[in-house]
Structures are given as structure tokens and as C-alpha cells.
C-alpha positions, -999 to +999 in steps of 0.1 A: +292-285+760+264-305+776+236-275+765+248-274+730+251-311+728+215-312+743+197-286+719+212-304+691+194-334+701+167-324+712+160-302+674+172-332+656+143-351+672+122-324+669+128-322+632+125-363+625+092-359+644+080-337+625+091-350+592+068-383+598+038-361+609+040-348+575+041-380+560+018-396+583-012-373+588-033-367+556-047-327+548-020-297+539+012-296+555+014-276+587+049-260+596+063-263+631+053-230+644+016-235+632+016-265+654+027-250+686+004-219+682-024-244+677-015-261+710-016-231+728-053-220+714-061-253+722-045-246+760-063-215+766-092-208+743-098-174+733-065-165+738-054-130+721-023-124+697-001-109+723-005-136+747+002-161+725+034-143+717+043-142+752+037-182+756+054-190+721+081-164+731+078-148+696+067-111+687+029-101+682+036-093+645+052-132+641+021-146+658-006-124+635+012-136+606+007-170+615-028-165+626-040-151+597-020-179+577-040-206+600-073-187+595-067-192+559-061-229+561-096-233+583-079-238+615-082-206+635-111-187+642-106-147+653-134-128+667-133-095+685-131-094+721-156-086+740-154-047+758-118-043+735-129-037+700-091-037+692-085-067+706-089-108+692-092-141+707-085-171+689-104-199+691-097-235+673-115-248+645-134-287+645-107-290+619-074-281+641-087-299+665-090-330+646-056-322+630-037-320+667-052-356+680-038-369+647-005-351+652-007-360+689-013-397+682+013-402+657+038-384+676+031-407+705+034-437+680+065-421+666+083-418+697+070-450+711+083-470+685+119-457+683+118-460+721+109-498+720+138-504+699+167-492+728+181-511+750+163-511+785+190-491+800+185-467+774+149-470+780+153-461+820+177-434+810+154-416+791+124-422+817+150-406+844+160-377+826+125-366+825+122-348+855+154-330+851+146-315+818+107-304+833+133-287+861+155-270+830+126-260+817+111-244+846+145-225+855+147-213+822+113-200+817+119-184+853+152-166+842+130-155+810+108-139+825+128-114+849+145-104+823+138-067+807 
């Protein structure tokens, strides 16, 4: 009960966030998923397809779909690796990286405004629970990977 209750909170907020960023930050709409692959690039430039997959948790053929769909918006770069002709790395464009501070900012202003407006215990709640959902994360990702 408390994991289903969780996720749906957690996606819910995930959603509204994302909603505003829509709204909020000017140029072409960019869906969920673009965002997060965008993050990663921006984590570990010159990343190839497959390990992207492997961060996002999504298949190589998801990932090169929404590479090519990014490159065709101006926000991806793919050149050829370097000793593996078969092989990409993707590297952000000045635009993406302009677009994720603005995403990044208004997410921050977003979240920081609803979270003004609770009640301090709320407040402290939410600071407290941090930790604990950095430690679901890291078991989860854990169990993930030793798994076939």
C-alpha cells in the first residue's frame, strides 16, 4: 500500500512539474523522456545509445528513437566513436544545454513555491524523507541490476 501510494505521488508530481515546464519555458515542447535522456548526455558526455539505455532503463531501439528525434530538434549531436565505427556518442547541443538550466530553474521555482505554501511540519517532513527515498533508490537500483 505504502509503494503504490508513493509512485502515485510521486508521478502525479512528476506530471504537474512537467506541465508548468511546458508552459513556462519558451521553444518546442519536449516530452518527459527527452528531458531525462538530455540529463544523462549532459551527466556523461559522449555517452553512446546503449549506455544511455542502461542509465534510463529503457531498450537501445527506445533510446535511438529518441536520439534521432532530439537531433532533429537541435539538441543532440551524434558522431562516430572513435576506434568503433559502429558505435555513437552523444553529445549536447548549446541549445539543450540552455533548454535544461531553464527546465532546471523553473523546476526549482516550481517546487519551491508549492513548498513555501505547507505548513512547516509539512515542510520538515518532506526535508526528512529525503534521505530515505536516496536509500529506496539505491536499493532498488541495486536489486536491478543483479537481476538477469
Amino acid at each position: 500500500m505504502l509503494g503504490d501510494e508513493l509512485m502515485t505521488a510521486i508521478a502525479a508530481l512528476r506530471r504537474l512539474v512537467h506541465r508548468r515546464l511546458r508552459s513556462a519555458v519558451p521553444g518546442l515542447p519536449l516530452r518527459g523522456a527527452h528531458i531525462e535522456l538530455l540529463q544523462v548526455v549532459k551527466k556523461q558526455p559522449g555517452i553512446g545509445i546503449a549506455s544511455a539505455g542502461r542509465a534510463l532503463h529503457l531498450a537501445a531501439n527506445s533510446v535511438s528513437t529518441l536520439v534521432n528525434q532530439l537531433i532533429d530538434l537541435g539538441m543532440l549531436a551524434r558522431e562516430t566513436a572513435p576506434g568503433d565505427r559502429r558505435a555513437a556518442q552523444l553529445w549536447l547541443t548549446e541549445a539543450a544545454t540552455q533548454r535544461l538550466a531553464e527546465y532546471r530553474q523553473t523546476r526549482i521555482d516550481v517546487i519551491a513555491a508549492g513548498v513555501a505554501g505547507l505548513p512547516g511540519a509539512d515542510r520538515q517532513a518532506l526535508a526528512r524523507a529525503l534521505p530515505a527515498l536516496r536509500a529506496l533508490l539505491t536499493a532498488l537500483d541495486a536489486t536491478e541490476e543483479r537481476s538477469p
